[in-house]
C-alpha positions as CSV (number, residue, x, y, z in Angstrom):
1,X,38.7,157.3,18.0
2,X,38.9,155.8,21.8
3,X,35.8,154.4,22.9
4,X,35.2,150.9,24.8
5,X,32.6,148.8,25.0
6,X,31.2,148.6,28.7
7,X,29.7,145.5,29.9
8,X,26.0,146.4,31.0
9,X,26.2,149.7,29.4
10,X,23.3,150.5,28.1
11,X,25.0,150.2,24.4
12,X,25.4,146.6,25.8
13,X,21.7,145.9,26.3
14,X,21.0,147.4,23.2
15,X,23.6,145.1,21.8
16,X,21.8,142.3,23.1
17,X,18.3,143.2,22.1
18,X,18.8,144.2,18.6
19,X,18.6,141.1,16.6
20,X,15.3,141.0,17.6
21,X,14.7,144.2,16.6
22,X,15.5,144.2,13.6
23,X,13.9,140.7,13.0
24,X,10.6,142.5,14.4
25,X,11.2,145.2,11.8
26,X,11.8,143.0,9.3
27,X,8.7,140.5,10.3
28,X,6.5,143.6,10.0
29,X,8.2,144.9,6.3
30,X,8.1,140.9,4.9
31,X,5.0,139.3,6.5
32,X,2.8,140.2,3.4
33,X,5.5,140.2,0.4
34,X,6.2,137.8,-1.7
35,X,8.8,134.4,-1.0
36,X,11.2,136.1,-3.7
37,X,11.6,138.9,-2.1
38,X,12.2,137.7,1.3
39,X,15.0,135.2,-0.2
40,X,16.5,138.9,-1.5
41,X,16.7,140.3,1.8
42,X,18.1,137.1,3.3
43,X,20.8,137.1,0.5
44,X,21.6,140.3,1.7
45,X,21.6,139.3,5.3
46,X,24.0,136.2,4.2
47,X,26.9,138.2,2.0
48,X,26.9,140.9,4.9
49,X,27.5,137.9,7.3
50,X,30.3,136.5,5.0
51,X,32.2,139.8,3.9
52,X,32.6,140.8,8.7
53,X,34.1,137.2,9.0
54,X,36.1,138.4,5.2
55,X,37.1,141.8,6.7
56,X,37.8,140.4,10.2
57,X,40.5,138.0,9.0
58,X,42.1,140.3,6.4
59,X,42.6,142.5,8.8
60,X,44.4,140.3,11.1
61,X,46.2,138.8,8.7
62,X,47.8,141.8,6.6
63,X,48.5,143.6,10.5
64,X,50.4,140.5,11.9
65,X,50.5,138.0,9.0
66,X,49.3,134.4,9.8
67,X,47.3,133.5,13.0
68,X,45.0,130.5,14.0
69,X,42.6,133.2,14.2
70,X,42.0,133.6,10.6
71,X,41.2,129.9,10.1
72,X,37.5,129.7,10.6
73,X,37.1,126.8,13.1
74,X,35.8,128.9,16.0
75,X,32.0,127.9,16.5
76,X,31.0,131.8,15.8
77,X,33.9,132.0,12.7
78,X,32.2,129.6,11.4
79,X,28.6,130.4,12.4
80,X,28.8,133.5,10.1
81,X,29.7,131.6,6.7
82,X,27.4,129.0,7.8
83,X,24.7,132.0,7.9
84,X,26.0,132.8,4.4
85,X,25.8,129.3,2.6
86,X,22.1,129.0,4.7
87,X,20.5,132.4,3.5
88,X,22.2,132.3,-0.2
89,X,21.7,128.8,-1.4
90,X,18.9,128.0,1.0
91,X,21.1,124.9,2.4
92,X,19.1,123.0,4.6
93,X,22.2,121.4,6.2
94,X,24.0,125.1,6.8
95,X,20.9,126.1,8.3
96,X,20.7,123.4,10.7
97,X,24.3,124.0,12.0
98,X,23.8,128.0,12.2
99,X,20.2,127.6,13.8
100,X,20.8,124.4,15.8
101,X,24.5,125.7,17.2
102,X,25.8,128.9,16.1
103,X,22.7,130.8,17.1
104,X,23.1,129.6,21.0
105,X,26.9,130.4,21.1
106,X,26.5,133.9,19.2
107,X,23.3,134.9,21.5
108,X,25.6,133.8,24.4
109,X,28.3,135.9,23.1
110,X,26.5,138.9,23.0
111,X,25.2,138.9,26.5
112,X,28.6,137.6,27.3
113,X,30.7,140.1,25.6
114,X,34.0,140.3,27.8
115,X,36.2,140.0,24.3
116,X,34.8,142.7,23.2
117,X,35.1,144.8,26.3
118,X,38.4,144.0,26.5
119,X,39.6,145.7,22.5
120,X,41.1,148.7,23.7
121,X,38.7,150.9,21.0
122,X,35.4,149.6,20.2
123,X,36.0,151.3,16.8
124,X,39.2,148.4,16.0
125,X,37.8,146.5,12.9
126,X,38.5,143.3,15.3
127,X,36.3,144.6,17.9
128,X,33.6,145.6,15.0
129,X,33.7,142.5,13.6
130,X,32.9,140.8,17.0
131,X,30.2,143.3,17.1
132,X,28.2,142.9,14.1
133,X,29.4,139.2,13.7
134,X,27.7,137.7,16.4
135,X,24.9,140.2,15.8
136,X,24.5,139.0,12.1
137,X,24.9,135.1,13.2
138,X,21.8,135.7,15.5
139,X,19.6,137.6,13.0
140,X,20.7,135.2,10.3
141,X,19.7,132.0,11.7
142,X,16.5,133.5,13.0
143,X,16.0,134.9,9.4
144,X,16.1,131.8,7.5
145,X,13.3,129.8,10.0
146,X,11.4,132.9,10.4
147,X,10.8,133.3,7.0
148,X,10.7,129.8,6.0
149,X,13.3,130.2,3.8
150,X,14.5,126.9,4.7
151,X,12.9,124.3,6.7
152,X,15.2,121.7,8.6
153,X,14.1,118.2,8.4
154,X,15.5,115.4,10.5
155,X,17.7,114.6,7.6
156,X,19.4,117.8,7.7
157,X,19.6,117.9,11.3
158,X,21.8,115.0,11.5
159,X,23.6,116.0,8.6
160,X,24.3,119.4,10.3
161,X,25.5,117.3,13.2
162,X,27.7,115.8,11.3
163,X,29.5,118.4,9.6
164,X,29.9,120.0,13.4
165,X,31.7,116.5,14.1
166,X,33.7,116.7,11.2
167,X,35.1,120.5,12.2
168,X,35.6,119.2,15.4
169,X,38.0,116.4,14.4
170,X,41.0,118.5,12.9
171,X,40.2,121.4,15.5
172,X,41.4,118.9,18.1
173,X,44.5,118.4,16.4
174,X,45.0,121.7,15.3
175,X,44.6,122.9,18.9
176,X,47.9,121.2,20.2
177,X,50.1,121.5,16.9
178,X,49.2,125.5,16.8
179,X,49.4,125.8,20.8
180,X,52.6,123.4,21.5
181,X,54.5,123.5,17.9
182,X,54.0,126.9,16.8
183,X,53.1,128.6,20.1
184,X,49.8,130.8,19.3
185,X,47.3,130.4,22.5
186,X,44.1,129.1,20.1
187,X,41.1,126.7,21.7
188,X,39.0,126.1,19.0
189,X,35.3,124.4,20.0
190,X,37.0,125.2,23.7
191,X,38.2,121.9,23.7
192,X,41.7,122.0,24.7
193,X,41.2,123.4,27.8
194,X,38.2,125.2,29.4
195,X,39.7,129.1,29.6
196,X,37.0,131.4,28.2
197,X,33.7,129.1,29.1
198,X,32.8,127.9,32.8
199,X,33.2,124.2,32.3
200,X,36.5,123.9,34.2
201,X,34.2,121.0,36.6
202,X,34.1,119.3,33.4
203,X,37.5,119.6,32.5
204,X,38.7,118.4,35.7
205,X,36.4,115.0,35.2
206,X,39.2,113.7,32.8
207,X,43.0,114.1,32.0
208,X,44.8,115.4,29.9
209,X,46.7,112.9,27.6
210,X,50.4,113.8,25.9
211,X,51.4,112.3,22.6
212,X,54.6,114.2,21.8
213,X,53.2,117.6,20.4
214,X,49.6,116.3,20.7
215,X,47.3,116.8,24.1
216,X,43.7,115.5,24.2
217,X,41.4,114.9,27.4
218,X,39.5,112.2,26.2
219,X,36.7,112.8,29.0
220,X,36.2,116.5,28.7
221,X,36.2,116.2,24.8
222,X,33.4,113.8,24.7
223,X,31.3,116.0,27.7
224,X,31.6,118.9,25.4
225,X,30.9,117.3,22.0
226,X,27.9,115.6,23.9
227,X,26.6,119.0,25.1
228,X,26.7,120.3,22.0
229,X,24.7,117.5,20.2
230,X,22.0,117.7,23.1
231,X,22.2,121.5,22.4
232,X,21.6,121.4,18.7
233,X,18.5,118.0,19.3
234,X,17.0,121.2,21.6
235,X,17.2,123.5,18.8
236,X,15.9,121.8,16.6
237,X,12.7,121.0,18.0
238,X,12.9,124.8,19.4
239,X,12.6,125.5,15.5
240,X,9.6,123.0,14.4
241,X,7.6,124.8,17.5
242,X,8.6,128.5,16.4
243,X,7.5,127.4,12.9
244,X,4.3,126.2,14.4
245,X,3.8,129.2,16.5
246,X,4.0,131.5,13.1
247,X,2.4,129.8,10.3
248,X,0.8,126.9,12.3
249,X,0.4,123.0,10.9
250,X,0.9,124.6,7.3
C-alpha cells in the first residue's frame, strides 16, 4: 500500500501529540491502582519498545545484509532499548539516559520527522519503526517518572552520563572506519559532520583532523558532547520538578 507521511499533515500533529495522549489515558487508568500493576503496564511499554528497534534491524538486515544501521549507536536506537532495560528492571541508570537524553531527541524527532517523510510508503517496516519508535521512546521515559517506577538520583544521573560518554567513544571511531573504510554514509551522535541537525555554525568552529582512515573535529565534538551533558543536567532537574508537581515533597 502507497501512502506517505506529510509533514504538517494533520496525521503529523497527531503524531506529535499522542504520547501524551496516551500518557493522559494511562494517568487516568493507573492513578488509583496498585504499584504492581503499573510496573505490568510499564513492562509492557518496555518489550514493545525493544521488539520496533528488534523488527527494525531484522528487517534491514535480512533485505540488504549488514549496515551501520543495525548497530544501535544512534541516540534514538539506543533510546528505545534504554526504555526497555528502564521499564523492565526498573534501572535507575537506563532511566536517566532515556529520560535525561533520549526523550529530548525522540520528541524532537517527531516534530521533526523529515526521515520519515521521506520513506517512499509510510507502511515500509523502516518507516513504522521510525514511527512507533520515537513514539514509544517518548511515552517510555515519561512512563517510568510518571509513575514513579523509578526515581533518578544524582548518582544515577551521572552514571547515565557516563554510559552516554562511553557510547560516544567507539561511535567516533566507528563513524570514520564505516564512512571512509567501508563506505556506508552513518553519523552516529551527529558527530562526524553536522548533515541532519542545524549545527553546521558549530561545526565550522573547529577542523576536521585526518589520521589515515580516521577524521575527528576535536572542537565540534566537544561542543556537541557538551550540549548534550547540559541537555541531560536540564532534564534531570525537569524530572525532580514533574515529580514534585504530581505526588508533591512525598
Amino acid at each position: 500500500m502507497q501512502f506517505q507521511f506529510k509533514m504538517w499533515s494533520p496525521l503529523h500533529y497527531i503524531y506529535i501529540v499522542s504520547p501524551f495522549v496516551i500518557l493522559f489515558v494511562l494517568w487516568l487508568f493507573l492513578r488509583k491502582r496498585s504499584d504492581k500493576t503499573r510496573y505490568i503496564v510499564g513492562v509492557v511499554i518496555g518489550v514493545i519498545s525493544l521488539c520496533i528497534i528488534i523488527m527494525r534491524n531484522v528487517d534491514i538486515f535480512v533485505s540488504g545484509g549488514f549496515n551501520p544501521e543495525i548497530i544501535p549507536l544512534q541516540v534514538c536506537h539506543f533510546g528505545n532499548i534504554a526504555v526497555f532495560i528502564a521499564l523492565v528492571f526498573r534501572s535507575k541508570t537506563a532511566t536517566a539516559v532515556a529520560w535525561c537524553l533520549n526523550i529530548v531527541c525522540a520528541f524532537a524527532s517527531l516534530v521533526v520527522a523529515d526521515s520519515l517523510a521521506g520513506y517512499a510508503s509510510f507502511f515500509e517496516i523502516t518507516a513504522q519503526a521510525y514511527f512507533w519508535g520515537h513514539m514509544f521512546i517518548v511515552l517510555g521515559a515519561v512512563y517510568a517518572v510518571m509513575f514513579k517506577i523509578v526515581r533518578i538520583d544524582f548518582r544515577a544521573f551521572l552514571r547515565g552520563i557516563l554510559c552516554v560518554v562511553i557510547l560516544l567513544i567507539p561511535a567516533i571511531v566507528l563513524n570514520s572506519y564505516f564512512r571512509n573504510v567501508m563506505g556506508f554514509d552513518i553519523n552516529y551522535f551527529y558527530v562526524y559532520d553536522a548533515h541532519g541537525i542545524p549545527f553546521q555554525m558549530f561545526f565550522d568552529l573547529g577542523k576536521t583532523y585526518a589520521y589515515g582512515w580516521f577524521h575527528v573535529n576535536y572542537v565540534y565534538t566537544a561542543i556537541v558532547l557538551a550540549m548534550g551533558i547540559a541537555g541531560m543536567t536540564v532534564m534531570y532537574f525537569v524530572q525532580k520538578g514533574f515529580q514534585r508537581l504530581l505526588y508533591g515533597r512525598r
